[in-house]
C-alpha positions as CSV (number, residue, x, y, z in Angstrom):
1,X,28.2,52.7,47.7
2,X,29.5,49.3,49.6
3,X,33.0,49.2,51.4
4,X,32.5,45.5,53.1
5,X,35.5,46.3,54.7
6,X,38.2,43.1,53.9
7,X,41.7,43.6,54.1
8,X,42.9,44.1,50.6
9,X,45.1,41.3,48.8
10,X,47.1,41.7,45.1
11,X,48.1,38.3,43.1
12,X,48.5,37.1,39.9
13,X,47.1,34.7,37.4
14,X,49.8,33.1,35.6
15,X,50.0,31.2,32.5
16,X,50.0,27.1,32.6
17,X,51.5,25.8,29.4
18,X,53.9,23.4,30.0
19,X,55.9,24.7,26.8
20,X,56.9,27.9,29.2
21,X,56.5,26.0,32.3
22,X,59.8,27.7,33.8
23,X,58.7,31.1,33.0
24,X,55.5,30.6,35.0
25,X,57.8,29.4,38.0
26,X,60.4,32.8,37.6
27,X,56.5,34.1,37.5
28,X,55.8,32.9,40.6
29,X,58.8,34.0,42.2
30,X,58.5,37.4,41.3
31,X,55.0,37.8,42.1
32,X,56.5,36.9,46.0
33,X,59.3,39.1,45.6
34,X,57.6,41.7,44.4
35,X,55.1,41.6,47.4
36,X,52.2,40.6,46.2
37,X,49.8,38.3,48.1
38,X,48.8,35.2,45.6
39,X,49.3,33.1,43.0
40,X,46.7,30.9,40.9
41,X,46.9,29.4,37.8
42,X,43.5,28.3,35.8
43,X,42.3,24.4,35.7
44,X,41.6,22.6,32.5
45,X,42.7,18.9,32.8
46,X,41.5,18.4,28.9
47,X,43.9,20.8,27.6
48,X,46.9,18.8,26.7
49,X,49.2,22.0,26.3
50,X,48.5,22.6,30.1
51,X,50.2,21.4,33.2
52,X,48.1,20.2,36.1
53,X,46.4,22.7,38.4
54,X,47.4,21.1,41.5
55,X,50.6,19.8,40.3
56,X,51.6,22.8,39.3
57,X,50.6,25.2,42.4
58,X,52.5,22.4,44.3
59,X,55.5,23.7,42.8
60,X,55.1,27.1,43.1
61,X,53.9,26.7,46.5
62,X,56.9,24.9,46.7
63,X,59.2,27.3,45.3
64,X,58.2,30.2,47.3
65,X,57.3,31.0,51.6
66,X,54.5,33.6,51.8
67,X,52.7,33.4,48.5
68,X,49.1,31.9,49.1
69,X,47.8,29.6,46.1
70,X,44.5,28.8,44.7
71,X,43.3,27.1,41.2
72,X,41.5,30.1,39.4
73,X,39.1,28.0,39.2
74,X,39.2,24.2,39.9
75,X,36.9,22.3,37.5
76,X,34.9,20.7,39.6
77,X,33.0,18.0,36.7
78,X,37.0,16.5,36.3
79,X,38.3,16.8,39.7
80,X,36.4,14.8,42.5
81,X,34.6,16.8,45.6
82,X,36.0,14.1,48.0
83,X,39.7,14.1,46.9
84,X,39.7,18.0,46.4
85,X,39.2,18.6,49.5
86,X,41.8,16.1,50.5
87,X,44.2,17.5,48.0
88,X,43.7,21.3,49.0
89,X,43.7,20.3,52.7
90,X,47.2,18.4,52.5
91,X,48.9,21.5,50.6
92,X,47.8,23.7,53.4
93,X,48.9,21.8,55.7
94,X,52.4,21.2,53.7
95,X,52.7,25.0,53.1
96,X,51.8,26.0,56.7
97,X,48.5,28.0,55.7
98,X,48.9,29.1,52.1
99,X,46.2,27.5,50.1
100,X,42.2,28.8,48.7
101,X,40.0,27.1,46.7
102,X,38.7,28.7,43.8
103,X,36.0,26.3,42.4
104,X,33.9,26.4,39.4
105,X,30.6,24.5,38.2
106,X,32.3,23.6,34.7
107,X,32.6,24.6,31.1
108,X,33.6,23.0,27.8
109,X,31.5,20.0,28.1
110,X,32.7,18.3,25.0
111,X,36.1,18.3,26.4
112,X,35.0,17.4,29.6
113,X,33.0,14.4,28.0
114,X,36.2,13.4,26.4
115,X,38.2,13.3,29.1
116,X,35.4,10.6,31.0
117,X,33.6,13.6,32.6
118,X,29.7,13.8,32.8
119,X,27.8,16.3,31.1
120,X,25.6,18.4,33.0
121,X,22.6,20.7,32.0
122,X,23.3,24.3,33.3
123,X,21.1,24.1,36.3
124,X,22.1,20.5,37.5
125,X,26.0,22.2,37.2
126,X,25.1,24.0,39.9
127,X,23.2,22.1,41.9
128,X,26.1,19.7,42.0
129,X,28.1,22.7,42.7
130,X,26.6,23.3,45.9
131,X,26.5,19.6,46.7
132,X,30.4,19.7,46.0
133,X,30.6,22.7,48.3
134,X,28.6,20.8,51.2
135,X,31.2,17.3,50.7
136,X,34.4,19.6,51.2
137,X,33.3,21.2,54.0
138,X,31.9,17.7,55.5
139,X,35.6,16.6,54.5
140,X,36.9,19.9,56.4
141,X,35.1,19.5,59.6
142,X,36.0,17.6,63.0
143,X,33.3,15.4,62.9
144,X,34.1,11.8,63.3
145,X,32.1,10.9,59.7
146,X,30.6,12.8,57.3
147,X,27.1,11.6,55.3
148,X,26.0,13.4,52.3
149,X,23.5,11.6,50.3
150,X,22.9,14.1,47.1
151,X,21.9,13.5,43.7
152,X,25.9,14.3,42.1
153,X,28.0,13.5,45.0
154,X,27.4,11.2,48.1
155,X,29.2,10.1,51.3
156,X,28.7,7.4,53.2
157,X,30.5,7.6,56.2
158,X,33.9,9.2,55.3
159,X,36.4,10.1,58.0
160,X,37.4,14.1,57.7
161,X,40.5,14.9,57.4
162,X,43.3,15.8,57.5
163,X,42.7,19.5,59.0
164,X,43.5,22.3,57.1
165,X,46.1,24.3,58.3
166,X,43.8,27.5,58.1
167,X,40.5,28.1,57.2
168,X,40.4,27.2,53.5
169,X,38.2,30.2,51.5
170,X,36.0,28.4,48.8
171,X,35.7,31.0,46.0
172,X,33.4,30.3,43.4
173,X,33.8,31.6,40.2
174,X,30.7,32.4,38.1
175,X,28.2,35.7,36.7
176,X,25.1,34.4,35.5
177,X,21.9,34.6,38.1
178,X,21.5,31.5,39.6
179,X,25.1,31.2,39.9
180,X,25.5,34.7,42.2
181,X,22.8,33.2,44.1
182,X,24.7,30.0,44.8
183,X,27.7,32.4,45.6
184,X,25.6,34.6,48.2
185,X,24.7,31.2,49.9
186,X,27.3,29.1,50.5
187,X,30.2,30.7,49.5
188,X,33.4,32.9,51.2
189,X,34.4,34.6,48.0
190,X,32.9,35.4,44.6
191,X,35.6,35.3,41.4
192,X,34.6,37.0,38.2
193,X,36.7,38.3,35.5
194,X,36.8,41.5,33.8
195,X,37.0,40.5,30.4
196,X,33.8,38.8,31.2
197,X,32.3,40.5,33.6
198,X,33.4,44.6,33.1
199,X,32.9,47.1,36.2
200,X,30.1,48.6,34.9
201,X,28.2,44.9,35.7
202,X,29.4,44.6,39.3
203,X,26.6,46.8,40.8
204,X,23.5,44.3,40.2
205,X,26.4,41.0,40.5
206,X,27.2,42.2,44.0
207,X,23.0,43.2,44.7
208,X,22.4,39.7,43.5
209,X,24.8,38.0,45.9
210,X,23.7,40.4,48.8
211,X,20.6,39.8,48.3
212,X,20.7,35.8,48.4
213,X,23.2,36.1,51.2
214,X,20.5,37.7,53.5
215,X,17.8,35.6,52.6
216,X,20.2,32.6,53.7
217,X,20.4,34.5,56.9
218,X,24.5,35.5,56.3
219,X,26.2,38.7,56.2
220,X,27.1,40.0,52.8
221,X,30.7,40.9,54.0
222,X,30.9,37.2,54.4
223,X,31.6,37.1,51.0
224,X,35.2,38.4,49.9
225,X,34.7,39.8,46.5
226,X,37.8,38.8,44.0
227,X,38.9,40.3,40.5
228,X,40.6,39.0,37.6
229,X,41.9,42.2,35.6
230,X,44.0,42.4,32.6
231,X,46.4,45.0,31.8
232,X,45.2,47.0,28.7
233,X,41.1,46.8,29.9
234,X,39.3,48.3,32.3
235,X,39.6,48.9,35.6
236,X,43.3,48.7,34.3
237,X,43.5,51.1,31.0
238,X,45.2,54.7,30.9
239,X,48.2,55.3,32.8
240,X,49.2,53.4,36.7
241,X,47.8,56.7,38.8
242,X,44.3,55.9,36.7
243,X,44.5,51.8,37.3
244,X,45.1,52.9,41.0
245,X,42.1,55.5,41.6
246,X,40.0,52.8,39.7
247,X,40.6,49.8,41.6
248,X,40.7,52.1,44.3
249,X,37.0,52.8,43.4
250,X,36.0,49.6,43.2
251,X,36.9,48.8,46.2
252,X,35.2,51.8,48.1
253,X,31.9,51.7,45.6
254,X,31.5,47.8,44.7
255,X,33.2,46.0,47.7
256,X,36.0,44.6,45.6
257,X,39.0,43.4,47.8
258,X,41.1,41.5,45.9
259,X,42.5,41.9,42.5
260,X,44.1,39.5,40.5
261,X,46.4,40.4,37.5
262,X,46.6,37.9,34.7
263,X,50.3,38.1,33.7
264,X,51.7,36.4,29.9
265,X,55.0,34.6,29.8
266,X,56.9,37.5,29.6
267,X,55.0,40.2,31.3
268,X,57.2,41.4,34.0
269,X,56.6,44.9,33.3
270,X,53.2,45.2,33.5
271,X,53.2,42.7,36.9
272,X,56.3,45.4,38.3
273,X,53.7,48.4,37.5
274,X,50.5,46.4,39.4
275,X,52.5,45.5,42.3
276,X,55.3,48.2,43.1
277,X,53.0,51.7,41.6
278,X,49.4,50.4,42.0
279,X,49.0,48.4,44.7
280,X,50.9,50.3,47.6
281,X,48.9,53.3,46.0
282,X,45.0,51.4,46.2
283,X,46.1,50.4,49.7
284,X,47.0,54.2,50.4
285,X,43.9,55.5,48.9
286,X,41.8,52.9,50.6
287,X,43.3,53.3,53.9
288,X,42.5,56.9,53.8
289,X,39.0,57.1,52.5
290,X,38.3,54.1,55.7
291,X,39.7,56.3,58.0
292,X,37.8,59.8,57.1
293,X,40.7,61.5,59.0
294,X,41.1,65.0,57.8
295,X,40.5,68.9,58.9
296,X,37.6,70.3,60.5
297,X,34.2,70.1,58.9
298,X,33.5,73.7,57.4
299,X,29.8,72.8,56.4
300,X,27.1,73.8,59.4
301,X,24.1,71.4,59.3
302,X,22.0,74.4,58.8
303,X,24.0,75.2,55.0
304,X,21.9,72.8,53.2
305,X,19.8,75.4,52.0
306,X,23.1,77.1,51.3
307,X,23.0,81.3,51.8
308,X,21.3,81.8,48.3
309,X,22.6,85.1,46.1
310,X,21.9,85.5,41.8
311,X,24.9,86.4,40.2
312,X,24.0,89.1,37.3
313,X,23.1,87.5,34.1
314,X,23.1,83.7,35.8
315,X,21.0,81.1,34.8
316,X,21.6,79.0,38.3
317,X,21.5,79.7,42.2
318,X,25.0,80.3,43.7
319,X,25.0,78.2,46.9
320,X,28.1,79.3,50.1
321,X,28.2,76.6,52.3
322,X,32.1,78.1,53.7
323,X,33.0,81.9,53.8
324,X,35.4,82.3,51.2
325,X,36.8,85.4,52.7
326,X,38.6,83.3,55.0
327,X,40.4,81.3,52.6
328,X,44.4,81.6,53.3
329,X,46.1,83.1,50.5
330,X,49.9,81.1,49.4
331,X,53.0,83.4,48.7
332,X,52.7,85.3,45.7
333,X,54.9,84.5,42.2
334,X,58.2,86.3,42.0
335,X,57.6,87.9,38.7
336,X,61.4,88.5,38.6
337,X,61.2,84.2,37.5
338,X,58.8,83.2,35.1
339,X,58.0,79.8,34.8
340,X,59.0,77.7,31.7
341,X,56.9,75.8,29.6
342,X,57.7,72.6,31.7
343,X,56.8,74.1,34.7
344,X,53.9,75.3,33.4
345,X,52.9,72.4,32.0
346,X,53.1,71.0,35.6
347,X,50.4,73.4,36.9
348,X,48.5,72.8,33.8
349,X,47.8,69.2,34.8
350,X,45.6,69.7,37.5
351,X,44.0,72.2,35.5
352,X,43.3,69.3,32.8
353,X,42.0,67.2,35.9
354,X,39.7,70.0,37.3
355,X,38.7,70.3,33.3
356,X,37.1,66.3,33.7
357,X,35.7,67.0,36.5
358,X,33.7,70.2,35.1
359,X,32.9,67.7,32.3
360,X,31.3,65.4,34.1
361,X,29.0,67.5,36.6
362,X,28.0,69.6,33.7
363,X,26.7,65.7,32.0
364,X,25.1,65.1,35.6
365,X,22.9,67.8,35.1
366,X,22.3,67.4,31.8
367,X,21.1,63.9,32.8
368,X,18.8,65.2,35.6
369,X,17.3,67.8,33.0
370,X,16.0,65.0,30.9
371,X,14.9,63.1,33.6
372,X,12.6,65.6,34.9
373,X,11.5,67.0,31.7
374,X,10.6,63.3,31.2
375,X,13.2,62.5,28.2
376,X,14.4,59.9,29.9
377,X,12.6,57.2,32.2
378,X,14.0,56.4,35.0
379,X,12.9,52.7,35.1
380,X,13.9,52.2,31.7
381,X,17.1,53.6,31.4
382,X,17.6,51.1,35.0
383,X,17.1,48.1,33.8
384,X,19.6,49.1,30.5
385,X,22.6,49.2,33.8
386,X,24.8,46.6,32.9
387,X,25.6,47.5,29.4
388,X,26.2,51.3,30.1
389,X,29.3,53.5,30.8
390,X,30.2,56.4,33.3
391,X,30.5,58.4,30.1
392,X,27.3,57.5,28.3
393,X,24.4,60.1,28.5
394,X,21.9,57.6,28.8
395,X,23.1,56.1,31.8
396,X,20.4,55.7,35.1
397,X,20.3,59.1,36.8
398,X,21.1,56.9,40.2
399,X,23.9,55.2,39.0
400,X,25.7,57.8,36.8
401,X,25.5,60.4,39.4
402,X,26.7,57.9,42.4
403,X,30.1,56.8,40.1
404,X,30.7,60.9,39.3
405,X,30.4,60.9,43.1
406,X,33.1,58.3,43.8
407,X,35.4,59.6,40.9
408,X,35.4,63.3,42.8
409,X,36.4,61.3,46.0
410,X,38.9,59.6,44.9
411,X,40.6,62.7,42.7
412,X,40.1,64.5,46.3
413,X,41.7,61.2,48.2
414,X,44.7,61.0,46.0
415,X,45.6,65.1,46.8
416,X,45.4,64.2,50.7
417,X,47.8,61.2,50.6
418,X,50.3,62.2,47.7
419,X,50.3,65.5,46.6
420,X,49.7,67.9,49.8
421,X,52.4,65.9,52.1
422,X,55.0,67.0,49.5
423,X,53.5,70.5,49.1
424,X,53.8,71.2,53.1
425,X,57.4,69.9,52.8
426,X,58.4,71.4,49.8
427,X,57.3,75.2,50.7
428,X,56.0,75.6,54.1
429,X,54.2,78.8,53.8
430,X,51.9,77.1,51.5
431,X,50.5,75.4,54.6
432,X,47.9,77.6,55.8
433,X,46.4,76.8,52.0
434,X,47.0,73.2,51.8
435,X,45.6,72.6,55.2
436,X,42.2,74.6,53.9
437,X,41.9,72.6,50.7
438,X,41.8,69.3,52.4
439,X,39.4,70.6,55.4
440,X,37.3,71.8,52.3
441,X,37.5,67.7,50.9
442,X,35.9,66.9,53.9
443,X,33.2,69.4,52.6
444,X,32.6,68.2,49.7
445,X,32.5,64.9,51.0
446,X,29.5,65.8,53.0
447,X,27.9,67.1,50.2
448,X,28.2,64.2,48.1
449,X,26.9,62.3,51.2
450,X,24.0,64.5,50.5
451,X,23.4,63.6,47.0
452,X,23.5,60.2,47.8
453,X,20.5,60.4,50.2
454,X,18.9,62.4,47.9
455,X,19.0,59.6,45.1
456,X,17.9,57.2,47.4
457,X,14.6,59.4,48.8
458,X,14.1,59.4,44.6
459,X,13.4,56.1,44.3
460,X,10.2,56.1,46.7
461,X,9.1,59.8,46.8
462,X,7.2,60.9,43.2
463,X,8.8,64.5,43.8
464,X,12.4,63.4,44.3
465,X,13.5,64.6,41.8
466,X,13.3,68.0,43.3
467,X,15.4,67.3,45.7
468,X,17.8,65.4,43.9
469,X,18.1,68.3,41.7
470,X,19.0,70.8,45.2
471,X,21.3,68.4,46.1
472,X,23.6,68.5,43.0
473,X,23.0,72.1,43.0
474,X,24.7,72.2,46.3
475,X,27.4,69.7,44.8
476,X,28.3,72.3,41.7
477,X,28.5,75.5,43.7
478,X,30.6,73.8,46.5
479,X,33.0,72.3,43.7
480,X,33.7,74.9,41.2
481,X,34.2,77.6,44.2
482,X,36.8,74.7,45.3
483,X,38.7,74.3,42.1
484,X,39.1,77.2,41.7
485,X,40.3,78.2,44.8
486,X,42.9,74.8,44.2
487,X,44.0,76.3,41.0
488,X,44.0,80.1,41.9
489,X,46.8,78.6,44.9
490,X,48.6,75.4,43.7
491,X,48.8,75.9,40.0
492,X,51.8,78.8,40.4
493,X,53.5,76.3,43.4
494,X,53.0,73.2,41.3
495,X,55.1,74.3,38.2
496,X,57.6,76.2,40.6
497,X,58.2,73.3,43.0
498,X,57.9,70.8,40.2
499,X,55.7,68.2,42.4
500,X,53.6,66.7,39.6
C-alpha cells in the first residue's frame, strides 16, 4: 500500500465545444463555487468544433479567483515548447498563481499532419517530450539564457522569462511503458484516465513510475499522481458513500491525490454529488486513516499466535487476540416498542455490509487454498494483474488479499468519522460500546498490518505460504468475533435512533 502523502485537490474536466461555450463558463463557475480546487479543459487545436485550450482557460481563469487551471493535456506536436511556456507562465502570473501544465506527447497524427504538425514515430514522441520538458523549464529558470540543442526542439540563447508566479506542476499525461518511465523522470505529476487506464491497472503504472523515479535518483512522492474519473465507471459507480470509500482507497493504497471529474454540458448534478457528498467525505476518510488516532491497542505483541481453542465440530482454529468478556454491553431493547420495518431495515444495512465483508474473506481463503494446493501459480496468475478484478477468483493471492485489506479499512474508517460521532450523541450510554468497537479497529488494523508482511515474506521465502495462511487466519477470527459483536450492539440502536 502507498500513501505519498500530497494534499488532496477535486476539479473538473469540462467540455470545449464552442456550440455550448457558455455552459462550460456557468461550468467553471460552479466548479469554484462549489469548492472544488481546478478546472481544465482538453487540447485538440484540429478539432474545429473546439475552442482553444489556452483561450479558453483564459476565460475561465478570468471569470473566476481561486480556481487553478491546466490543459488536460496540451498537445505538445501543435503547440510550441518555447511559447508554452511563455503562454502558461504569463497566465500565472495574470491570475496570481493559478495555472499547471498538463502536457502530452501527441495523438491523432493525421489531424495533426493536417493542421501543419509533424508526425512522429511512438518513441521519437517521447523523446521530444522530454526535450519539450527540458525547454520549459530552461524558459522557467533565472538563468540569463537558456541553450538546448536536441534533436525536436533547440534554443539558442533564449532569455527566460517572465517568472511564473508559482511553481508551475508539469503533468504529463500518458499509460504505456516508456511513457511512465518518462513520467517517473522528469515529471511533477502523472495524468491518466479511468476510462483508459481502470484502478485495477494503477498498481504496476505507479511501480513503473516509482521505479524510474529512483533510478533517476528522485523521490517517488515527487510525483503527484492525478485522475480523470467519469461518473457512471469505476472508482465512481454504485451510490456517493461507495465513490467516496473508493477514491478514498485509492488514495491510501495507490497514492492517488487528485481527482478530476469530467462533467457534460449539463451535468450539474453529478458535479454537486463529487464536490459537496464525496469530496468533503475522501478528505474525512483520508485525514483519519493519516492520522491513526483512535482507542488503545487491545492486541499484545505476544497474540500472534493467538490463545488457540477447537470449537466442537470446526473445521478451523479459533484465534482471541482481546478478551471478549470484557466487551461493554449497550442498553437493552424496550420490548414494550418494537421496531418497524423501516427501522429495521436501518439495522439491516450494516448487517448487508458485514454480509460483503464475510464474502470476500471467505473468497481470500478460497484463493489461498488453491494457491497452496498448487491450482493456481502464483507467478502466473501475477503477471495476468492488470486485466483482473477485486471480485475475480483468479486474481494474484498478493494483490487480491492486499485490496480486501484496504476495503475492511476503509468500511472500519467510515464508522470512526461518521457513524460513531452520531451514536455517542444520539444515546450516550451506548458509549462504553462505541468506544470499544473503534479501539477494536485499531485491532484489526494491526492485524491486517500483519497480513501484509506476511504477503511480502511470500514472495522470497518457498514456505510463505504458511505463514501467509496464519496470518489470514488471525484476520478471520479477529473479524467475525468483531462483526458480531458490532451487530449483536448497534443493529437494535441503529433502527431505534434512525442514524443510517
Amino acid at each position: 500500500m502507498t500513501d505519498y502523502g500530497h494534499e488532496l485537490r477535486f476539479g473538473t474536466f469540462l467540455p470545449a465545444e464552442a456550440a455550448t461555450a457558455g455552459e462550460t463558463l456557468r461550468l467553471a463557475v460552479l466548479t469554484e463555487e462549489l469548492g472544488l480546487d481546478l478546472a481544465s479543459v482538453q487540447d485538440h487545436p484540429y478539432q474545429a468544433r473546439f475552442l482553444d485550450a489556452w483561450t479558453l482557460l483564459s476565460v475561465i481563469a478570468a471569470q473566476t479567483s481561486t480556481l487553478s487551471v491546466f490543459p488536460n493535456v496540451a498537445n505538445l506536436p501543435l503547440r510550441p515548447p518555447a511559447v508554452l511556456a511563455r503562454a502558461a507562465a504569463s497566465l500565472d502570473v495574470l491570475t496570481g498563481g493559478r495555472v499547471e501544465l498538463g502536457l502530452g506527447a501527441g495523438a491523432y497524427w493525421d489531424a495533426i499532419a493536417g493542421m501543419g504538425g509533424d508526425v512522429l514515430a511512438p518513441g521519437a514522441s517521447i523523446e521530444a517530450l522530454e526535450e519539450a520538458v527540458q525547454v520549459i523549464r530552461a524558459l522557467w529558470s533565472t538563468e540569463r539564457s537558456a541553450r538546448i540543442d536536441g534533436t525536436h526542439y533547440r534554443l539558442r540563447g533564449a532569455h527566460p522569462g517572465p517568472p511564473a508566479a508559482h511553481p508551475i506542476g508539469i503533468w504529463i499525461g500518458g499509460v504505456k511503458p516508456r511513457m511512465l518511465r518518462l513520467v517517473g523522470r522528469v515529471a511533477d505529476g502523472w495524468l491518466p484516465s479511468a476510462p483508459y487506464l481502470p484502478p485495477p491497472q494503477l498498481t504496476e503504472a505507479n511501480r513503473r513510475i516509482d521505479d524510474a523515479a529512483k533510478a533517476a535518483g528522485r523521490d517517488p512522492a515527487a510525483v503527484r499522481r492525478l485522475y480523470n474519473v467519469v461518473a457512471g465507471q469505476a472508482p465512481l459507480d454504485g451510490p456517493p458513500k461507495l465513490w467516496a470509500s473508493q477514491l478514498a482507497d485509492l488514495v491510501l493504497g495507490e497514492g492517488m491525490s487528485t481527482f478530476i471529474l469530467m462533467v457534460r454540458a449539463g451535468g450539474d448534478s453529478d458535479l454537486r454529488r463529487f464536490a459537496l457528498d464525496v469530496a468533503p467525505e475522501v478528505r474525512e476518510l483520508v485525514a483519519a486513516a493519516r492520522s491513526g488516532a483512535g482507542g488503545p491497542d487491545l492486541l499484545e505483541p505476544a497474540a500472534t499466535a493467538g490463545a488457540v481453542t477447537v470449537a466442537a465440530g470446526a473445521t478451523r482454529r479459533v484465534v482471541t487476540v482481546w478478551d471478549e468478556s470484557e466487551r461493554p454491553v449497550g442498553p437493552a431493547p424496550d420490548p414494550a416498542v418494537p421496531l418497524t420495518a423501516a427501522q429495521r431495515a436501518s439495522g439491516q444495512h450494516l448487517v448487508d455490509v458485514h454480509n460483503h465483508l464475510r464474502q470476500e474473506l471467505e473468497q481470500v481463503r478460497d484463493l489461498i487454498d488453491q494457491v497452496a494446493a498448487g491450482a493456481l501459480d502464483l507467478g502466473s496468475a501475477r503477471s495476468m494483474i492488470n486485466t483482473m478484478t477485486m471480485r475475480q477468483n483468479s486474481w494474484t493471492l498478493g494483490t487480491y488479499c492486499e485490496s480486501y485489506c484496504r476495503v475492511v479499512t476503509t468500511h472500519h474508517t467510515i464508522e470512526d468519522v461518521n457513524l460513531f460521532p452520531r451514536l455517542r450523541a444520539a444515546d450516550p450510554r451506548l458509549v462504553p460500546v462505541v468506544d470499544r468497537l473503534e479501539a477494536e479497529h485499531h485491532v484489526i488494523a494491526d492485524v491486517l498490518e500483519r497480513v501484509d508482511a506476511a504477503l511480502v515474506a511470500m514472495v522470497s521465502q518457498p514456505d510463505g505460504i504458511a505463514a501467509v495462511r496464519e496470518a489470514v487466519e488471525l484476520l478471520t477470527d479477529t473479524l467475525l468475533s468483531h462483526l458480531a459483536y458490532e451487530e449483536r450492539e448497534l443493529v437494535e440502536p441503529l433502527g431505534r435512533l434512525r442514524i443510517l
